[in-house]
C-alpha positions, -999 to +999 in steps of 0.1 A: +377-113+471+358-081+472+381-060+451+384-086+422+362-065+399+387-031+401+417-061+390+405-060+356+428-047+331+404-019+324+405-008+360+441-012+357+448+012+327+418+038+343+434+040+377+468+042+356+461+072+333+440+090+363+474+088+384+494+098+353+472+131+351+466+140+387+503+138+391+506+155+358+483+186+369+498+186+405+534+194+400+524+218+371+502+236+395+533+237+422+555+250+393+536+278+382+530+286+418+568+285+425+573+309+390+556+338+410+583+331+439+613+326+416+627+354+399+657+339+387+654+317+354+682+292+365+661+290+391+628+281+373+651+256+353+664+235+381+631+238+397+615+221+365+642+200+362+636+186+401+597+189+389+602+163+363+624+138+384+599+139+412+569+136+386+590+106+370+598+085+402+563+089+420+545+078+385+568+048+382+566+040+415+525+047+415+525+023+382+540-003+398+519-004+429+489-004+399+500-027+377+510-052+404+483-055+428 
């Protein structure tokens, strides 16, 4: 009853594209952290590639929770 207010789609697509960015910035900030630490660049690729995945499947999953609640 309280929360009804943040249910507007407004509050929907907000909370949506501030998870989209934080998550964004986050693993972008890991992966230049992990460059200095990685010298090899099959290394860096996998490690983007994993970056990306993990970046995909939390955002979905974050969406979801959003979107649905």
């Amino acid at each position: 009853p309280e929360l009804e207010p943040w249910m507007t789609p407004f509050w929907k697509v907000t909370a949506s594209l501030l998870l989209l960015v934080a998550a964004a910035h986050g693993v972008h900030g890991l992966v230049v952290i992990a460059d200095d630490y990685i010298t090899s660049s099959r290394g860096r690729s996998i490690l983007r590639f994993l970056s990306i995945v993990m970046l995909t499947g939390m955002s979905i999953i974050g969406l979801y929770i959003i979107l649905t609640s």
